[in-house]
GUZA-934168 format. One record per residue (C-alpha): chain; residue in three letters; x, y negated, z negated. Coordinates in Angstrom, 2 decimals, m for minus. Last residue first. Layout:
# residues N
(pt 'A'; 'ALA'; (X; Y; Z)),
...
//
This chain:
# residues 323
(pt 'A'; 'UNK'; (m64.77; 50.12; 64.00)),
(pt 'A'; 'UNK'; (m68.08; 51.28; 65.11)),
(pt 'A'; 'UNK'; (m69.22; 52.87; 62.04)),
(pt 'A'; 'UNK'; (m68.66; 49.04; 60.47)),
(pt 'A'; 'UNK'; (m65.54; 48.24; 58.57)),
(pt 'A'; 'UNK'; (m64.54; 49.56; 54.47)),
(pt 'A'; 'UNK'; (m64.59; 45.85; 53.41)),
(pt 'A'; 'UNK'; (m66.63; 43.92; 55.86)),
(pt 'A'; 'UNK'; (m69.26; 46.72; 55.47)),
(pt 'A'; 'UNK'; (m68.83; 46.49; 51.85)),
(pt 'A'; 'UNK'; (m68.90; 42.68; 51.27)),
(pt 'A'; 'UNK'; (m71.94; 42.84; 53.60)),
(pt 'A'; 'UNK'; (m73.53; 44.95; 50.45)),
(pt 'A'; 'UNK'; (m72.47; 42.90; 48.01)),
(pt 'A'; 'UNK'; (m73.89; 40.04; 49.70)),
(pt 'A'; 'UNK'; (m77.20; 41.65; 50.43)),
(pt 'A'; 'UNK'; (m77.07; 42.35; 46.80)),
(pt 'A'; 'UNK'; (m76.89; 38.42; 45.21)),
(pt 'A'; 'UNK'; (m80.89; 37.75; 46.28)),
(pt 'A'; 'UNK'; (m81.97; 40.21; 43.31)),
(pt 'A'; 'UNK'; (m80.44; 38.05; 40.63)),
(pt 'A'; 'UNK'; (m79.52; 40.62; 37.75)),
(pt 'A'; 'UNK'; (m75.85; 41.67; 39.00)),
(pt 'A'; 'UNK'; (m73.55; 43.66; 36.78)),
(pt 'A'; 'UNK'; (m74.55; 46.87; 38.43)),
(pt 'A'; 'UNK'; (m74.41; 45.86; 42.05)),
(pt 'A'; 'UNK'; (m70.07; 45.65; 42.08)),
(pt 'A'; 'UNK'; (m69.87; 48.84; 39.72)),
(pt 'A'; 'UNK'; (m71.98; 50.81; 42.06)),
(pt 'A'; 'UNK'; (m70.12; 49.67; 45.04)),
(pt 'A'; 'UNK'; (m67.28; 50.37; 43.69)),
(pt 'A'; 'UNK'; (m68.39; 53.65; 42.20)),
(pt 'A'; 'UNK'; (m69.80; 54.76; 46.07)),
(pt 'A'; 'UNK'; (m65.93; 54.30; 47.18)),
(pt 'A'; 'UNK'; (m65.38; 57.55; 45.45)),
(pt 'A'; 'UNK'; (m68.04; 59.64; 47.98)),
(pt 'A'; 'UNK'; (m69.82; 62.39; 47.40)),
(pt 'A'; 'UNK'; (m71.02; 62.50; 43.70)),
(pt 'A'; 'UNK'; (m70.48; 58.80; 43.55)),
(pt 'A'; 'UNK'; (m73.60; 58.56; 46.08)),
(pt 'A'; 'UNK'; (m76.02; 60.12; 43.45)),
(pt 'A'; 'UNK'; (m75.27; 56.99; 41.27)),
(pt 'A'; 'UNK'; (m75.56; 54.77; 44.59)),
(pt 'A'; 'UNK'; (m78.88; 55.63; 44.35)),
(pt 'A'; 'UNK'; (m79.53; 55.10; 41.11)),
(pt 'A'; 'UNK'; (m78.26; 51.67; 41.27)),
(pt 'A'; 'UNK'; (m80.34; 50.84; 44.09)),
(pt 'A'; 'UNK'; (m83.53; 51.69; 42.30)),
(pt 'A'; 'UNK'; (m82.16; 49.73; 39.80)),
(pt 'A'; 'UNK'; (m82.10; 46.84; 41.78)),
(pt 'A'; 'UNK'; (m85.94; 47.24; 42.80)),
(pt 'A'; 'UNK'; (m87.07; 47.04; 39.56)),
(pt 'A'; 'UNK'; (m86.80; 43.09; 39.01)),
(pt 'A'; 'UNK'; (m88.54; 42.55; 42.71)),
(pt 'A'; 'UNK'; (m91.54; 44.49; 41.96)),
(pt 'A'; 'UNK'; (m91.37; 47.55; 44.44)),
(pt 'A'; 'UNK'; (m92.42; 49.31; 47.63)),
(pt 'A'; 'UNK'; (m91.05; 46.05; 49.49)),
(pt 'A'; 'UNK'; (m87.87; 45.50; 47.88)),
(pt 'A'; 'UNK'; (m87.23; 48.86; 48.53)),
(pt 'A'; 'UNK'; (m87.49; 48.35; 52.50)),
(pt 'A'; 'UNK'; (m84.75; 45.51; 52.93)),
(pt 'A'; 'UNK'; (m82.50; 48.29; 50.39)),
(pt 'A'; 'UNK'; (m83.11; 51.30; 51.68)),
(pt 'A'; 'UNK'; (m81.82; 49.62; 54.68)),
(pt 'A'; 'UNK'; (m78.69; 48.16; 53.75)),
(pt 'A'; 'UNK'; (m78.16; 51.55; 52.18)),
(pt 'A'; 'UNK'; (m78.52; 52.76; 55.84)),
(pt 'A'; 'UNK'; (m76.04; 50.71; 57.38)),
(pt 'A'; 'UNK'; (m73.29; 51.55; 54.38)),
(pt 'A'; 'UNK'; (m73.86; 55.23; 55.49)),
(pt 'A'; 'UNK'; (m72.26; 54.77; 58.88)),
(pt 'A'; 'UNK'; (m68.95; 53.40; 57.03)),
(pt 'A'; 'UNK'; (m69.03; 56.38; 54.15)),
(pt 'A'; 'UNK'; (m69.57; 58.99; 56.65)),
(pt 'A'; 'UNK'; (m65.97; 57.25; 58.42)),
(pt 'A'; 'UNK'; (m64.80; 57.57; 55.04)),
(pt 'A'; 'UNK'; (m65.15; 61.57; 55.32)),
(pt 'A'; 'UNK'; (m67.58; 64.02; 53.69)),
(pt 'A'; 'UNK'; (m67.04; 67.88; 54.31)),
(pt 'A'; 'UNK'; (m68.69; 69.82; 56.96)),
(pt 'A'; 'UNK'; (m68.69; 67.74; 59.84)),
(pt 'A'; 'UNK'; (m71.33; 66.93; 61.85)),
(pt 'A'; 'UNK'; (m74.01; 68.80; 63.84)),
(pt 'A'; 'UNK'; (m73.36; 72.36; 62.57)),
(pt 'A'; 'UNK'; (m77.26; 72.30; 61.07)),
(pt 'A'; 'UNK'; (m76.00; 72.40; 57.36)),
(pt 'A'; 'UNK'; (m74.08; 69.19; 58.24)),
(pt 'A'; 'UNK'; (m76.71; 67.24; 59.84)),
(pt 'A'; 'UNK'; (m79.42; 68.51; 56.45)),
(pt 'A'; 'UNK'; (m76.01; 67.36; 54.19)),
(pt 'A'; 'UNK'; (m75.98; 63.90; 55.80)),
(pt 'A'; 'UNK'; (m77.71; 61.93; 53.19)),
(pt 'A'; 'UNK'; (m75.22; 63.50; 50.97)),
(pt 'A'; 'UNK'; (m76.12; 62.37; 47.09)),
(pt 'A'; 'UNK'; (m79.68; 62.30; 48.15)),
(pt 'A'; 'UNK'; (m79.54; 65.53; 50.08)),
(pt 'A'; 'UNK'; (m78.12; 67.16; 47.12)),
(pt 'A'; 'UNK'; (m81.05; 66.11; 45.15)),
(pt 'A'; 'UNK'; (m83.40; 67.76; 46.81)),
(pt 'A'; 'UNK'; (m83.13; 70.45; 49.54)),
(pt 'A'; 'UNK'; (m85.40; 73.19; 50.35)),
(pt 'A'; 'UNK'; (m83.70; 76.64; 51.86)),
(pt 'A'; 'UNK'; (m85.29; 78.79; 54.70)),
(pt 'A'; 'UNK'; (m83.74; 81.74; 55.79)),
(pt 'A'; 'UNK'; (m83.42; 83.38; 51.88)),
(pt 'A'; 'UNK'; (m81.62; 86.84; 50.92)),
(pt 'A'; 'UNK'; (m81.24; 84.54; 47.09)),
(pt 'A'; 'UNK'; (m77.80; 85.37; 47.19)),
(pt 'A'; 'UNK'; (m76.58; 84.58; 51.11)),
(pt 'A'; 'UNK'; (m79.15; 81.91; 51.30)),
(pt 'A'; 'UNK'; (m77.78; 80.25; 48.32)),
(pt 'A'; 'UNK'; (m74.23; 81.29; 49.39)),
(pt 'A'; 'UNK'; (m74.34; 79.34; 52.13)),
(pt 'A'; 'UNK'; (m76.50; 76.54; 50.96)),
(pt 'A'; 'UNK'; (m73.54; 75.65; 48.33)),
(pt 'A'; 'UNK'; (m71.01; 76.17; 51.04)),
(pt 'A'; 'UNK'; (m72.66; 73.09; 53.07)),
(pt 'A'; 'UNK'; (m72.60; 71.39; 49.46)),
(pt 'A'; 'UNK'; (m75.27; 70.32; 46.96)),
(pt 'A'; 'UNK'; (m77.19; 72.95; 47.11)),
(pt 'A'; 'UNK'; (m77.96; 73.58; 43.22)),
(pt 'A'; 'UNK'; (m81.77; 74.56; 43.42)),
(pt 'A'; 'UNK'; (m84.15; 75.93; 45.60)),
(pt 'A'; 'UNK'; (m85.08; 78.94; 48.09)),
(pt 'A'; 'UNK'; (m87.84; 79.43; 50.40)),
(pt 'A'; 'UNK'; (m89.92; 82.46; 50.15)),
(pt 'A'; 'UNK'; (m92.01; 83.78; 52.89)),
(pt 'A'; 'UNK'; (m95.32; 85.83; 52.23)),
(pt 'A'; 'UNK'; (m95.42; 89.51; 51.30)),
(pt 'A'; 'UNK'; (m94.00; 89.31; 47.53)),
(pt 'A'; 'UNK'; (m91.92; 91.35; 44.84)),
(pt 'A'; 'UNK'; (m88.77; 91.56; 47.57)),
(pt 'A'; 'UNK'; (m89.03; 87.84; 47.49)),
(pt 'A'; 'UNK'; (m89.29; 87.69; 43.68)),
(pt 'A'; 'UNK'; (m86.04; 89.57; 43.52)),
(pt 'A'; 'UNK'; (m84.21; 87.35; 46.01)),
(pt 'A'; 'UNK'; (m85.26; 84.27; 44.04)),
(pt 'A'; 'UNK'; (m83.86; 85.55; 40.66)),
(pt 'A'; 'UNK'; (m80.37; 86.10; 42.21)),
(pt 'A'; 'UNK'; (m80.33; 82.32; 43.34)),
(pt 'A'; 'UNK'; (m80.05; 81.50; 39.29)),
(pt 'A'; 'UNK'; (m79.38; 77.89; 39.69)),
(pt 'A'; 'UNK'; (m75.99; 76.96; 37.38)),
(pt 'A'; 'UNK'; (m76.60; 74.60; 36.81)),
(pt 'A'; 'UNK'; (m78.49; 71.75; 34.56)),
(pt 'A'; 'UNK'; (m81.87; 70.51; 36.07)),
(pt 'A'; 'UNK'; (m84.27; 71.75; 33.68)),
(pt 'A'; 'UNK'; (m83.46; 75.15; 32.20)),
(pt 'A'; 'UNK'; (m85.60; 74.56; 29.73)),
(pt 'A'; 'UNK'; (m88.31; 74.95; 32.54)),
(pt 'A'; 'UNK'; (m86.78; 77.69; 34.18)),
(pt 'A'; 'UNK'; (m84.29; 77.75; 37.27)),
(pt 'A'; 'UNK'; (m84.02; 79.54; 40.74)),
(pt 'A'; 'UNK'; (m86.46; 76.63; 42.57)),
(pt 'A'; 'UNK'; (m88.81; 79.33; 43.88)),
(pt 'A'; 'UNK'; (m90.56; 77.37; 47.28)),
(pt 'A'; 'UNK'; (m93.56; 79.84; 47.61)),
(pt 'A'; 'UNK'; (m95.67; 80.46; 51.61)),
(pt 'A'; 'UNK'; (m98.44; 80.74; 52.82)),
(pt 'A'; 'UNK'; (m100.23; 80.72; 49.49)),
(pt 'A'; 'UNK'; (m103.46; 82.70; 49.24)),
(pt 'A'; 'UNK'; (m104.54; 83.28; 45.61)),
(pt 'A'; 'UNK'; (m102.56; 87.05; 46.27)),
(pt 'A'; 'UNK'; (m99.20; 84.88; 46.77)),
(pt 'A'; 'UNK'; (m99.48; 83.31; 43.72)),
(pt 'A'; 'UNK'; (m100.28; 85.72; 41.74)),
(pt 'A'; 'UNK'; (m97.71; 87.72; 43.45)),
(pt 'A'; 'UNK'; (m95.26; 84.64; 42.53)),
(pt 'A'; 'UNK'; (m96.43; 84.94; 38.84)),
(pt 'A'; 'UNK'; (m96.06; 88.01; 37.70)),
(pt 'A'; 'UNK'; (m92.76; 88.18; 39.38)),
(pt 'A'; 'UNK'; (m91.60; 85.12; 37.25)),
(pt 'A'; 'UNK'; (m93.41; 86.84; 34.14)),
(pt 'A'; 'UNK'; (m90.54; 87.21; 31.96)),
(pt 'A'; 'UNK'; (m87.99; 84.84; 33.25)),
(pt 'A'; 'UNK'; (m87.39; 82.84; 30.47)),
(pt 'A'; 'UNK'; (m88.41; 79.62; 28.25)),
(pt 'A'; 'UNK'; (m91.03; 78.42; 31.01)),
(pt 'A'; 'UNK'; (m90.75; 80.37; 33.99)),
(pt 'A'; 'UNK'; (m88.80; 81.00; 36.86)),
(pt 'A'; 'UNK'; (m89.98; 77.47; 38.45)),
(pt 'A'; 'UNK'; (m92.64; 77.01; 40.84)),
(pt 'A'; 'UNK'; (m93.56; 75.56; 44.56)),
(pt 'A'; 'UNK'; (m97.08; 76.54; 46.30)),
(pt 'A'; 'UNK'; (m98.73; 76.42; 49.81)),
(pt 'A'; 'UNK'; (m101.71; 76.03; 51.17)),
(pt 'A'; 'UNK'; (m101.74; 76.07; 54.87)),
(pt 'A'; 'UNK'; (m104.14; 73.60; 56.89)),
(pt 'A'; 'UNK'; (m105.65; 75.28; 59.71)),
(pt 'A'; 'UNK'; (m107.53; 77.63; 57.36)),
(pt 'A'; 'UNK'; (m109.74; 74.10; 56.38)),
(pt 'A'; 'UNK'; (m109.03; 73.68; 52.60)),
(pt 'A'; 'UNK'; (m111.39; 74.29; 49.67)),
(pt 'A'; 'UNK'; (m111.29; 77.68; 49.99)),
(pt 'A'; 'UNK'; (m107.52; 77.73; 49.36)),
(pt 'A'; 'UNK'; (m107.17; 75.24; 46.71)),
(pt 'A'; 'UNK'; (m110.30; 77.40; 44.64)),
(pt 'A'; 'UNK'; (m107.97; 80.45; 45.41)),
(pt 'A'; 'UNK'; (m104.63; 78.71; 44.67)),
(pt 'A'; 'UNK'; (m105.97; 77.60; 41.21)),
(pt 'A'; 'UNK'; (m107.37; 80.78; 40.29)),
(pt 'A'; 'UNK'; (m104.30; 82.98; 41.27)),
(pt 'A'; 'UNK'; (m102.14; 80.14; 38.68)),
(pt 'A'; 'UNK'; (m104.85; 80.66; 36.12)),
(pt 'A'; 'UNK'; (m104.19; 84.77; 36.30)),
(pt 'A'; 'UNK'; (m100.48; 84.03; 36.18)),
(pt 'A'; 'UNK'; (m100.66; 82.01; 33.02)),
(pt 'A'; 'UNK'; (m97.27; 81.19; 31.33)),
(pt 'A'; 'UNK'; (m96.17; 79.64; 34.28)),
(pt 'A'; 'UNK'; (m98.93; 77.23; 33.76)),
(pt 'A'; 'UNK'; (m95.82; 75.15; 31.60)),
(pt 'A'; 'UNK'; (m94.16; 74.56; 34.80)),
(pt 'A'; 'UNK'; (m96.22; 71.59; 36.62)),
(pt 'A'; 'UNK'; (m99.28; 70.79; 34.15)),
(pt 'A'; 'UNK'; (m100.47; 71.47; 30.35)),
(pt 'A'; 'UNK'; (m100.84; 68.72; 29.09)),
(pt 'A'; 'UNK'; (m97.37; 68.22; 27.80)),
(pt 'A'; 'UNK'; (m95.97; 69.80; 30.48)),
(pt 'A'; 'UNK'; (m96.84; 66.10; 32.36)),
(pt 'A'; 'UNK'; (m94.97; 63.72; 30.25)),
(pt 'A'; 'UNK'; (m92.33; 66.56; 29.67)),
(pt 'A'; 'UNK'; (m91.30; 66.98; 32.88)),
(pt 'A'; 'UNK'; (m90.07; 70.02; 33.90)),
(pt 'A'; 'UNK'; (m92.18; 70.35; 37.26)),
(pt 'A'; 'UNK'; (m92.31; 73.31; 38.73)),
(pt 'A'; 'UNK'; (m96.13; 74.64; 39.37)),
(pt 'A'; 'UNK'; (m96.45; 72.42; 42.32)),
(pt 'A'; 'UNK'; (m99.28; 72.93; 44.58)),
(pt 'A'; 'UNK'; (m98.40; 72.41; 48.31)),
(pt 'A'; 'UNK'; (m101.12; 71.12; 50.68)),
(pt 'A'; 'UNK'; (m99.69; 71.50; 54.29)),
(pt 'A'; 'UNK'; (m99.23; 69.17; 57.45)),
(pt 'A'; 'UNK'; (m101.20; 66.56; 56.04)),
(pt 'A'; 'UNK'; (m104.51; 65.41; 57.93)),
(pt 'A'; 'UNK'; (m106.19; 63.12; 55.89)),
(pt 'A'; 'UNK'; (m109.40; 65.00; 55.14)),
(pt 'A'; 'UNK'; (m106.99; 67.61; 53.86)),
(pt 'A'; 'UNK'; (m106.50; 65.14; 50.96)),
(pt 'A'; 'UNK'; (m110.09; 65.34; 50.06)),
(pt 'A'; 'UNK'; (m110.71; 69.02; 50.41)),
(pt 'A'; 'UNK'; (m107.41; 69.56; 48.11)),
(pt 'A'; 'UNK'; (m108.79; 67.08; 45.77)),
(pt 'A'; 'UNK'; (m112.48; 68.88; 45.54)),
(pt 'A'; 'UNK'; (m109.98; 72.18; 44.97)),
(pt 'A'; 'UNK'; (m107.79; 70.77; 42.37)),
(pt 'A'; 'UNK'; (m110.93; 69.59; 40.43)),
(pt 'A'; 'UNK'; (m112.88; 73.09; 39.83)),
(pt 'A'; 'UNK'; (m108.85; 75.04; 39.64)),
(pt 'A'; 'UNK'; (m108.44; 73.21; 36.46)),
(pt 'A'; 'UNK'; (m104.22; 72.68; 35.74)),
(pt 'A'; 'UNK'; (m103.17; 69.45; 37.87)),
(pt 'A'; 'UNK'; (m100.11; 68.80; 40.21)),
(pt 'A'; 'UNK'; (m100.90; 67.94; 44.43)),
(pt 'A'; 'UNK'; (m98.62; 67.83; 47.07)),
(pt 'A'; 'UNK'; (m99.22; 66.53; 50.28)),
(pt 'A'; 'UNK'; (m97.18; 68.03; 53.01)),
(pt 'A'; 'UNK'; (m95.04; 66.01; 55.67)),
(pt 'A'; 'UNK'; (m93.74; 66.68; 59.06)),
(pt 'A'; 'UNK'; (m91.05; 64.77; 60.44)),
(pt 'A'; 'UNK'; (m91.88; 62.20; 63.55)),
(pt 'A'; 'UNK'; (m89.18; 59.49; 63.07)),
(pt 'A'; 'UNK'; (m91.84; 57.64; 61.09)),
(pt 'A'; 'UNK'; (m92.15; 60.24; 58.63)),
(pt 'A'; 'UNK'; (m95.35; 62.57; 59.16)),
(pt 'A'; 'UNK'; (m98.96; 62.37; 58.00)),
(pt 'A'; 'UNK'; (m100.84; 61.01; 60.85)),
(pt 'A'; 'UNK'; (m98.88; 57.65; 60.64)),
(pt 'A'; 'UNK'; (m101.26; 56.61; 57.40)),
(pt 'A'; 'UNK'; (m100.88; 59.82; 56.06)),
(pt 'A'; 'UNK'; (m96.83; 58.70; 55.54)),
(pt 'A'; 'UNK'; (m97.84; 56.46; 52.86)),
(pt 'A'; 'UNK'; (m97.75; 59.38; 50.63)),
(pt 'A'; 'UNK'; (m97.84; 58.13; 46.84)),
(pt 'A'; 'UNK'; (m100.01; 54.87; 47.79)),
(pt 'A'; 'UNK'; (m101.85; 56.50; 50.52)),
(pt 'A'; 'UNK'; (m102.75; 59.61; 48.55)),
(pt 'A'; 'UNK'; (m104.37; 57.13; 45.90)),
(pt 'A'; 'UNK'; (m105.77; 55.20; 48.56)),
(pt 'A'; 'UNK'; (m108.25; 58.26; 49.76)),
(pt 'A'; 'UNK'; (m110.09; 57.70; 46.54)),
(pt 'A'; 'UNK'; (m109.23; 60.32; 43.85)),
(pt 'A'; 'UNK'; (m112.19; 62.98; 42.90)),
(pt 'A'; 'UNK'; (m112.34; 63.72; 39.60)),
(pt 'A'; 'UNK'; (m111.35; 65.66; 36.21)),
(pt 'A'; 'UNK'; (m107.32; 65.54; 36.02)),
(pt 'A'; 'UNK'; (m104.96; 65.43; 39.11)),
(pt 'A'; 'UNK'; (m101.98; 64.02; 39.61)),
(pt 'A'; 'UNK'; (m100.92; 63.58; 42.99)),
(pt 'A'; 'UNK'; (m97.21; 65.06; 43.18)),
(pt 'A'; 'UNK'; (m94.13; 63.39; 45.38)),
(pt 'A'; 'UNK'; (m94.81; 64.07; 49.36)),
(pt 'A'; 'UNK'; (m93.34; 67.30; 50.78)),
(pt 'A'; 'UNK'; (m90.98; 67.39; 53.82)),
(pt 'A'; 'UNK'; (m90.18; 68.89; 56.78)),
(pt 'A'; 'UNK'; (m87.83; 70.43; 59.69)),
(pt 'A'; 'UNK'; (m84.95; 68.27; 57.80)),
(pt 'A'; 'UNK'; (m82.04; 67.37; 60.22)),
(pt 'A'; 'UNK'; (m82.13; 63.99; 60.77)),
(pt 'A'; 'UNK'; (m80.68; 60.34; 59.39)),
(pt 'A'; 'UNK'; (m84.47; 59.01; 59.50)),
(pt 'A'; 'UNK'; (m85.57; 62.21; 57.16)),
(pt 'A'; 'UNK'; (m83.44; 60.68; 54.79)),
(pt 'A'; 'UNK'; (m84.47; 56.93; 55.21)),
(pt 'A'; 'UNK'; (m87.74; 57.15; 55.25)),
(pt 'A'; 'UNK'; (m87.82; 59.85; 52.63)),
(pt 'A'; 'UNK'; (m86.32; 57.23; 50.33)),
(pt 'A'; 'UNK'; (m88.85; 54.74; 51.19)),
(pt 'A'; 'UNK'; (m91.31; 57.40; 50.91)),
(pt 'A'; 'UNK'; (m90.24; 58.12; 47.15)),
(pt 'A'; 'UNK'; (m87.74; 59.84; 46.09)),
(pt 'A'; 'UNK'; (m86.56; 59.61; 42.91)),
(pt 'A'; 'UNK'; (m89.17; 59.24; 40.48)),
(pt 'A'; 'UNK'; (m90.57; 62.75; 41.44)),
(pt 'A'; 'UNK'; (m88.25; 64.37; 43.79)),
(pt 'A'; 'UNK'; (m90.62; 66.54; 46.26)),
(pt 'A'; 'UNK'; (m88.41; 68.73; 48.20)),
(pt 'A'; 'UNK'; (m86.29; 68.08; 51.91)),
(pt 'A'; 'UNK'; (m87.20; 71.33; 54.15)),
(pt 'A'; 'UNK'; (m84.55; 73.06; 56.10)),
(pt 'A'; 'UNK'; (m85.23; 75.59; 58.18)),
(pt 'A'; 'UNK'; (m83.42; 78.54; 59.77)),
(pt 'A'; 'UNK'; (m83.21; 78.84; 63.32)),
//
């Protein structure tokens, strides 16, 4: 069966989003957002700040299985944090050599060490020997930086460092997030390497992940923001509910934006914690028009204690999943 694994969405989702995600079903795992790392050792409540799941033996509480994953560019460091956060039992250490960020390109982290394959092989090695061979190391990267130039160059070096497996979101770093996803890209790299590929980027529809995996020659496909704007993509993509969106989705996902919302409140101060519902229900208005009401309704407001009424509002409005 192929898998479905939700990705690492830095400012987006955190666990309390990942609570809720891997809560509605059909992801076989996910990855935590990065630990920075930069010349030392973090204490063990570092990882259980960013990844409270290690606390519940490093899974979601409905049972899914999560991977730590760690950003940094000296291989010395990443490897005495790979040995500490394997202390804690994750279900993988993944390495990301993706992000587009420019608060962490800047020195020299996530996608810019595309344009080193020998210090990519480096890193994985010292990751890799610093981790017990029950744990797997694995790795997630870009294309490249500008271009595609040394994509190949840099999944074998990944691959010969010892990564189990590569996540190859199909887009550089100046490509950032704007479409299209080049899935060709991902199928060449997979023919260029001996360990399994998982492909990334643009799935935002049950036809989207079709003719990823169709393009890219993929099983396995990782999921990010496409799961946030259809909690129930991961269901769908697994033939357990209907393809394409409906109201009635709308009505059971009113429950669970109730939720996020009780449990945002406490990952957050309370004047943030609004706007953390605002930009979910900006991913929502992707799927679903009554998602702009909603949004419109909770953007005006700047008292905290006002939303659960604007939610109930909704539920009395569009009825409960029941009705």
């Amino acid at each position: 069966m192929p898998r479905l694994f939700l990705a690492p969405m830095e400012g987006l989702a955190d666990y309390v989003l990942r609570d809720v995600l891997t809560g509605i079903g059909g992801f076989d795992a996910a990855v935590s957002e990065f630990v920075r790392v930069s010349g030392s050792v973090l204490p063990r409540r570092t990882y259980e700040r960013i990844c409270p799941e290690v606390l519940n033996g490093c899974q979601t509480p409905v049972g899914t299985p999560m991977a730590i994953q760690l950003l940094g560019s000296d291989p010395y460091w990443l490897g005495l944090n790979a040995e500490q956060a394997s202390a804690l039992s994750p279900h993988g250490i993944d390495l990301n050599f993706g992000c587009p960020a420019k608060t962490v390109n800047r020195h020299g982290g996530g996608a810019m060490l595309l344009g080193d394959p020998e210090l990519l092989s480096r890193i994985v090695r010292s990751v890799r020997a610093a981790v017990p061979d029950p744990i797997p190391v694995t790795a997630k990267m870009r294309l490249g930086i500008s271009d595609t130039s040394l994509a190949i160059d840099c999944a074998q070096a990944l691959a010969e460092g010892g990564a189990a497996s590569l996540v190859v979101h199909a887009r550089t770093k100046d490509h950032g997030y704007r479409p299209p996803a080049h899935w060709e890209w991902i199928a060449r790299i997979a023919d260029a390497v001996n360990i399994p590929v998982i492909a990334n980027g643009e799935v935002w529809t049950v036809d989207d992940w079709r003719r990823c995996r169709s393009v890219s020659a993929c099983a396995d496909v990782m999921i990010g923001r496409g799961a946030v704007a259809d909690p129930f993509l991961a269901l769908r993509i697994k033939g357990l509910m209907d393809e394409e969106p409906s109201p009635e989705d709308w009505r059971a996902l009113l429950p669970r934006i109730a939720e996020y919302w009780e449990k945002v409140q406490r990952r957050v101060v309370p004047g943030h914690a609004p706007g953390r519902l605002k930009l979910l229900l900006s991913y929502f208005r992707r799927t679903w028009p009554q998602a702009s009401e909603l949004y419109a309704a909770v953007r005006t407001i700047r008292d905290p204690l006002a939303i659960p009424g604007v939610l109930d509002a909704a539920v009395i409005k569009y009825g409960s999943p029941a009705s």
